[in-house]
PAFI-962801 format. One record per residue (C-alpha): residue in three letters; y, x, z. Coordinates in steps of 0.25 Angstrom, whole numbers. Each point is the difference from the previous one (the first is absolute). Example, Ala and Ser with C-alpha at 12.3 -4.5 7.8 and 13.67 -1.06 7.14 Angstrom:
# PAFI-962801
(Ala; (-18; 49; 31))
(Ser; (14; 6; -2))
END
This chain:
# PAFI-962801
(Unk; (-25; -101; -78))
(Unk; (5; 0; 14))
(Unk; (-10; -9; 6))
(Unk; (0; -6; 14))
(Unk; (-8; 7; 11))
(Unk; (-13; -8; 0))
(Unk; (-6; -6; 12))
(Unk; (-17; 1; 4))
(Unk; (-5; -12; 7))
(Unk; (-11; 4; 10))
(Unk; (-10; -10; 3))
(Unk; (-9; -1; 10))
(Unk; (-13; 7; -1))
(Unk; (-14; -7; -7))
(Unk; (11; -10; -7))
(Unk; (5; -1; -15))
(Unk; (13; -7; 7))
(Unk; (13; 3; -5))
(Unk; (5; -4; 15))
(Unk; (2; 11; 8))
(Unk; (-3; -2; 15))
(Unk; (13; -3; 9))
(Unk; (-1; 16; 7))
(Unk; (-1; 7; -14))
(Unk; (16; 2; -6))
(Unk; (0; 3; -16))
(Unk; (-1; 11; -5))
(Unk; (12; 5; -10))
(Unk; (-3; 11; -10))
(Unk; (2; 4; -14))
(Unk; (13; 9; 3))
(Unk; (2; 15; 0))
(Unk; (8; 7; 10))
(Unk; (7; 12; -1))
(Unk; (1; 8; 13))
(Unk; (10; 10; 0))
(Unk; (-4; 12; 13))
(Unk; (10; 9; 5))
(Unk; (1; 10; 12))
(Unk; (4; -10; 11))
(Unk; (14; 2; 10))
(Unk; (2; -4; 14))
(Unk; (3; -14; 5))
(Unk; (11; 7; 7))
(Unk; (7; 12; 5))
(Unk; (-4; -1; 15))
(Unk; (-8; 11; 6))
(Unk; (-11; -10; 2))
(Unk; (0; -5; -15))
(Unk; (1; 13; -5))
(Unk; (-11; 4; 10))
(Unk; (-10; -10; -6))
(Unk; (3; 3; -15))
(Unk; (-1; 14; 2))
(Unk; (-12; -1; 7))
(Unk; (-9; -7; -12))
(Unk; (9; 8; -8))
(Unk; (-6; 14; 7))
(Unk; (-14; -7; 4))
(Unk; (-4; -3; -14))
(Unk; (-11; 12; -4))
(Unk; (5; 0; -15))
(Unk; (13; 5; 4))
(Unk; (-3; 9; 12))
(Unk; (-15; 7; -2))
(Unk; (-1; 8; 13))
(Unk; (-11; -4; 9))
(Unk; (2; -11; 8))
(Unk; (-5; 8; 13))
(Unk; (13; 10; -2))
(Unk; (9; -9; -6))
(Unk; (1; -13; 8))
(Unk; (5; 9; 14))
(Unk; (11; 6; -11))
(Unk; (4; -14; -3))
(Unk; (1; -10; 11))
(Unk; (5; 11; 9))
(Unk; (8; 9; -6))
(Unk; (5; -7; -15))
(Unk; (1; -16; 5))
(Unk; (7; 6; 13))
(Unk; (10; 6; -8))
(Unk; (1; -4; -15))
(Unk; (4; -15; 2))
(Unk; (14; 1; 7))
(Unk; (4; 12; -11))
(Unk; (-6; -6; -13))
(Unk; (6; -15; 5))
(Unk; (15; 8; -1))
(Unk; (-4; 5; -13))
(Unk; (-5; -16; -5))
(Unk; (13; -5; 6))
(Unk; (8; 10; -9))
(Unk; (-5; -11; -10))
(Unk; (-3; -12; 5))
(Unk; (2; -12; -10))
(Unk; (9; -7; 13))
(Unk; (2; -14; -9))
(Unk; (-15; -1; -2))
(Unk; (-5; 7; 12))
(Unk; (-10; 9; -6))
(Unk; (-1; 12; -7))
(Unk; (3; 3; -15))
(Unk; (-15; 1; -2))
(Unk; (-2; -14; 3))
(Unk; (12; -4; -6))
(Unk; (-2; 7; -13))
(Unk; (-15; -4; -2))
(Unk; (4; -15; 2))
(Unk; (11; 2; -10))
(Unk; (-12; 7; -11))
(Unk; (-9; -12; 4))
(Unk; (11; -10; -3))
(Unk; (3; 6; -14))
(Unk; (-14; 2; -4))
(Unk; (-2; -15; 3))
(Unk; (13; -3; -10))
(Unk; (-5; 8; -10))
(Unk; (-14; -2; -1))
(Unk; (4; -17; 0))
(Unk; (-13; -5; 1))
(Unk; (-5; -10; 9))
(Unk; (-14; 6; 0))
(Unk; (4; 13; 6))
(Unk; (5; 0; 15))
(Unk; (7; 14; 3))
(Unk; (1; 3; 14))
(Unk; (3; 13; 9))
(Unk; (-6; 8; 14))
(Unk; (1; 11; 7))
(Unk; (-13; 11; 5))
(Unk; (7; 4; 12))
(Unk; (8; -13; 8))
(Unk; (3; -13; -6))
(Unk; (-3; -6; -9))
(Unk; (-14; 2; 2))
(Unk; (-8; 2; -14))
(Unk; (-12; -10; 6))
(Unk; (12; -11; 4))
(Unk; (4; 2; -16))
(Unk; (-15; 0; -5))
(Unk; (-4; -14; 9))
(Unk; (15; -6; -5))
(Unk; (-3; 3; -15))
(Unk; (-13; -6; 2))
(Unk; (6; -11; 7))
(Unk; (8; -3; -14))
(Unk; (-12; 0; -7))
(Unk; (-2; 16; -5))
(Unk; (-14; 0; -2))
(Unk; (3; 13; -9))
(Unk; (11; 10; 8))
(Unk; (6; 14; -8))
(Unk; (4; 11; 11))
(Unk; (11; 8; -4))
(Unk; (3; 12; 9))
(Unk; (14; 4; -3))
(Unk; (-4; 16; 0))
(Unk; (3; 3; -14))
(Unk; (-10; 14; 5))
(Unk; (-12; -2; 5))
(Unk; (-3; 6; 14))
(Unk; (-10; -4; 10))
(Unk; (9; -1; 11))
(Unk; (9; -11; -9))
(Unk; (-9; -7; -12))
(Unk; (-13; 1; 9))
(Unk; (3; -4; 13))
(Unk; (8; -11; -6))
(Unk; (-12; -5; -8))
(Unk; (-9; 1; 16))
(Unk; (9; -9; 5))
(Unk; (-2; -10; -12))
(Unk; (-16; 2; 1))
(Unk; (-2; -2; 15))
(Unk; (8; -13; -2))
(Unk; (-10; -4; -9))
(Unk; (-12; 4; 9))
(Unk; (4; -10; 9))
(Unk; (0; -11; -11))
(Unk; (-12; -9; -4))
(Unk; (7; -3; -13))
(Unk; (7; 12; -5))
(Unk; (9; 0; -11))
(Unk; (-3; 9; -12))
(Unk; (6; 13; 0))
(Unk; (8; 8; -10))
(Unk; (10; 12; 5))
(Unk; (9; 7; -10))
(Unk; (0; 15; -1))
(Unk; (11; 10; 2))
(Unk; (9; 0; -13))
(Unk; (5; 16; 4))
(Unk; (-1; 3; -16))
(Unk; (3; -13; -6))
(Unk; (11; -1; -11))
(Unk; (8; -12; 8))
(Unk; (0; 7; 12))
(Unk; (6; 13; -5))
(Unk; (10; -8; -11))
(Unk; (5; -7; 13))
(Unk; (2; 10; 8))
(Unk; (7; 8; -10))
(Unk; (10; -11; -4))
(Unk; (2; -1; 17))
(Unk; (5; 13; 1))
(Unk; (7; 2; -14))
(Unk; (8; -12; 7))
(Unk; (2; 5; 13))
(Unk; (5; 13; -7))
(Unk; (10; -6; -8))
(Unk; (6; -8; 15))
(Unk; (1; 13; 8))
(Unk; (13; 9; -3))
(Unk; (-9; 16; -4))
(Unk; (-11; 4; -8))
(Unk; (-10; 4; 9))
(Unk; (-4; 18; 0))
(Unk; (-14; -5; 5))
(Unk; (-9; -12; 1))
(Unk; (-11; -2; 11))
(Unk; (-11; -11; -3))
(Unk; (-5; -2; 14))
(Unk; (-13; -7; 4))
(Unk; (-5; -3; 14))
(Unk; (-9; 12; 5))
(Unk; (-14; 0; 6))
(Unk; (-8; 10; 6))
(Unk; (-4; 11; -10))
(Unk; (-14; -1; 4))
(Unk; (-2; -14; -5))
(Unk; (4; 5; -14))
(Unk; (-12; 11; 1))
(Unk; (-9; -11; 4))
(Unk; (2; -7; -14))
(Unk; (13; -10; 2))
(Unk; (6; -2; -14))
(Unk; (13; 0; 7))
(Unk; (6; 13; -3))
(Unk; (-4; 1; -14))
(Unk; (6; -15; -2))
(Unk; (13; 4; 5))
(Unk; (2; 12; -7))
(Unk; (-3; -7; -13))
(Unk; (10; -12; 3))
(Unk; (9; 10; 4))
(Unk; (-3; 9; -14))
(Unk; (-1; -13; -8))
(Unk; (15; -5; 4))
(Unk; (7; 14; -1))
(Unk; (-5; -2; -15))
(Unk; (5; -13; -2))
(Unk; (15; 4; 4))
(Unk; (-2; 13; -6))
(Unk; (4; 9; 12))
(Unk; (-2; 14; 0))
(Unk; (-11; 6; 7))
(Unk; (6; 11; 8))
(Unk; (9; -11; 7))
(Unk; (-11; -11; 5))
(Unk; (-8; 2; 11))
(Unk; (-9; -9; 5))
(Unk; (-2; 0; 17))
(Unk; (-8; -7; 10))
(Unk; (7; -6; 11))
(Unk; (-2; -7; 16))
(Unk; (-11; 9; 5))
(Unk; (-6; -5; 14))
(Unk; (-8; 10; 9))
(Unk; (-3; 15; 1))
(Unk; (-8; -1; -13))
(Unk; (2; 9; -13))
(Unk; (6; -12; -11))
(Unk; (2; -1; -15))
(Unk; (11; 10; -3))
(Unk; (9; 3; -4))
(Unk; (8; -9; 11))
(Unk; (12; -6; -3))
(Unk; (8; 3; 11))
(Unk; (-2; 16; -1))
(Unk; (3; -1; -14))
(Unk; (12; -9; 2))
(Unk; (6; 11; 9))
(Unk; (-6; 12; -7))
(Unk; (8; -6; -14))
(Unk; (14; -2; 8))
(Unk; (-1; 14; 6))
(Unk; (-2; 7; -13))
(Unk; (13; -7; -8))
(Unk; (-7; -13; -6))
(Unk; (13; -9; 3))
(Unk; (-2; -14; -6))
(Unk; (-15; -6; 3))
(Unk; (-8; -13; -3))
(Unk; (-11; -3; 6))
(Unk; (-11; -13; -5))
(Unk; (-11; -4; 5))
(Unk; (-11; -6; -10))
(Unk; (-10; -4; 10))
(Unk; (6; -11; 8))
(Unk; (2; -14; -6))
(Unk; (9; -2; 11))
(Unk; (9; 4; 9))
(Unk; (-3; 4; 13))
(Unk; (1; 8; 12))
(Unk; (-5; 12; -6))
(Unk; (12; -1; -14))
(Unk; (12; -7; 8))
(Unk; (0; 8; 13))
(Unk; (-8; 13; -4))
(Unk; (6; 4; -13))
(Unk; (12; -7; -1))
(Unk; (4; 4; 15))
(Unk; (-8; 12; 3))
(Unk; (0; 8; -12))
(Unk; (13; -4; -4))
(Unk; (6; 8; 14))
(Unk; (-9; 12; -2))
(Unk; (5; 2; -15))
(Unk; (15; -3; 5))
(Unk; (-4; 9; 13))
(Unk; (-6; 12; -9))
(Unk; (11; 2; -10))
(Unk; (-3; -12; -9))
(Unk; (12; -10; -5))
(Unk; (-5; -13; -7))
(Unk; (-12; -7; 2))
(Unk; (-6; -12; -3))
(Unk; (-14; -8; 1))
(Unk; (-3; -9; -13))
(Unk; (-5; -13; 8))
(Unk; (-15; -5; -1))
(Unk; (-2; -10; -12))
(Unk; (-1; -11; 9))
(Unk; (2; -13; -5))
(Unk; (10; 4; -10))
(Unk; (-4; -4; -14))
(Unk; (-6; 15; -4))
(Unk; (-7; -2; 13))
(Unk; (-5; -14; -3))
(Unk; (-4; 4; -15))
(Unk; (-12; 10; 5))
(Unk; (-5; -12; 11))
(Unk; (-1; -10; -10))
(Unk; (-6; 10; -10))
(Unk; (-11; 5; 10))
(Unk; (-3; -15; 5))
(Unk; (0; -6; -17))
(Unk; (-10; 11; -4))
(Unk; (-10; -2; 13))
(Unk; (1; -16; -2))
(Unk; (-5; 1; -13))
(Unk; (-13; -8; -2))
(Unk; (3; -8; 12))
(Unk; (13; -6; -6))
END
């Protein structure tokens, strides 16, 4: 069953020849890659590393809609002056020093590694990149082409779909494949917000988590990452998504419904966001008793920037700051095993037909 990639002998034109021409390599094909897309990170913490990710960050029009003519002056004078040196202290709060990289990277390597393991075939090759920064998503397609994936699967790790995550992950893949004479063909797994493994998974996460912390918890906040209100008005399924994942889990674990609340957190800009946001509610539960809190947060597969610094650190010192006395953050899946089971699941069911 797991064959061999094989390999096309090109000959040279107007001849039957199996001899190909000295300037014309073979051609291996007949695998399948498994490309799994995450946000991206910064090569470093500098301010000129952090400038540059934050630039095609900011400069993608999925992610920032304003027009160009009033938000490019906003950006390289104003946000790129300023941002870098203040966002490079917050990456360096959690820096993977031993790797040189952030957790991100680490983590997604880490995913890729295990899917690989489990998925033990020698047809498949499972390989990782980044939007935003390195690596790049066209240096990972032309690699998996280079091992003979004539078919690739792209698997954006968003279990809710968003424009400004699923999408603009998916245009990255597809203006790599515009410049390609021989594209590979193109499967991309969708979001899995409501799927039985993904909530199982992260019901047995935070059942464990609960039963490694020293309190029972008077509330719970399922926190996603924000976007702007309007995007949600102009038909992203985002909203909906989250609050499904969010009613679906508090099911599973059988948590009351007066005590769960499901937030919206790292909102950028003067614009209105999905609310409720989870700091004001973080605050606003410390100041009227709620002593013991536990916070989760469904839609990374990873953690990150946004999990590790802003809700572990941030939220935890305005809940301490407002009143509140335990706090704790149930960490991302990741590459944990509950985290690996939803992966495997997701990239099993969109291989079918092709393995």
């Amino acid at each position: 069953m797991n064959e061999l990639p094989k390999t096309t002998t090109i000959s040279g034109e107007g001849t039957a020849s199996a001899v190909r021409p000295a300037n014309h390599p073979a051609v291996r094909h007949g695998r399948i890659g498994v490309l799994l897309l995450n946000l991206g990170t910064p090569d470093a913490t500098d301010y000129w590393s952090m400038r540059r990710y934050l630039k095609e960050f900011l400069s993608d029009r999925r992610v920032i809609e304003t027009p160009r003519i009033i938000w490019w002056p906003i950006l390289n004078f104003i946000i790129l002056t300023k941002r870098p040196r203040a966002k490079g202290r917050d990456y360096d709060s959690i820096w993977n020093k031993e790797k040189n990289e952030g957790p991100l990277k680490t983590i997604t390597r880490n995913q890729a590694e295990k899917l690989a393991a489990a998925l033990n075939d020698s047809r498949i090759v499972v390989d990782w990149a980044m939007r935003y920064a390195n690596p790049t998503t066209e240096s990972r397609i032309k690699a998996l082409m280079e091992q003979g994936c004539d078919r690739i699967l792209l698997v954006p790790l968003y279990p809710q779909y968003a424009a400004a995550t699923t999408a603009t992950a998916c245009d990255q893949a597809f203006r790599a494949l515009m410049k390609m004479r021989w594209q590979p063909y193109i499967r991309v797994a969708p979001d899995w917000h409501d799927d039985p493994v993904y909530i199982d998974a992260l019901a047995r996460s935070m059942e464990a988590h609960l039963q490694k912390i020293d309190f029972k918890p008077d509330a719970v906040i399922a926190t996603f990452h924000g976007m702007p209100e309007k995007y949600h008005h102009q038909g992203d399924p985002y909203y909906c998504q989250c609050q499904k994942t969010s009613r679906l889990l508090r099911e599973k674990i059988g948590w009351p419904k007066e005590t769960w609340h499901t937030t919206f957190q790292s909102r950028f800009g003067n614009d209105v966001w999905l609310q409720p946001y989870t700091d004001e509610t973080v605050r606003r539960l410390a100041q009227s008793g709620v002593k013991r809190l536990l916070l989760i947060a469904p839609g990374f597969t990873a953690d990150c920037l946004e999990t590790l610094e802003e809700l572990e650190v941030e939220n935890r010192n305005i809940f301490l700051e407002n009143g509140g006395e335990k706090f704790s953050y149930v960490p991302a899946l990741n590459e944990s095993p509950e985290g690996m089971s939803v992966i495997e699941h997701v990239v099993r069911r969109e291989l079918m037909g092709w393995v």
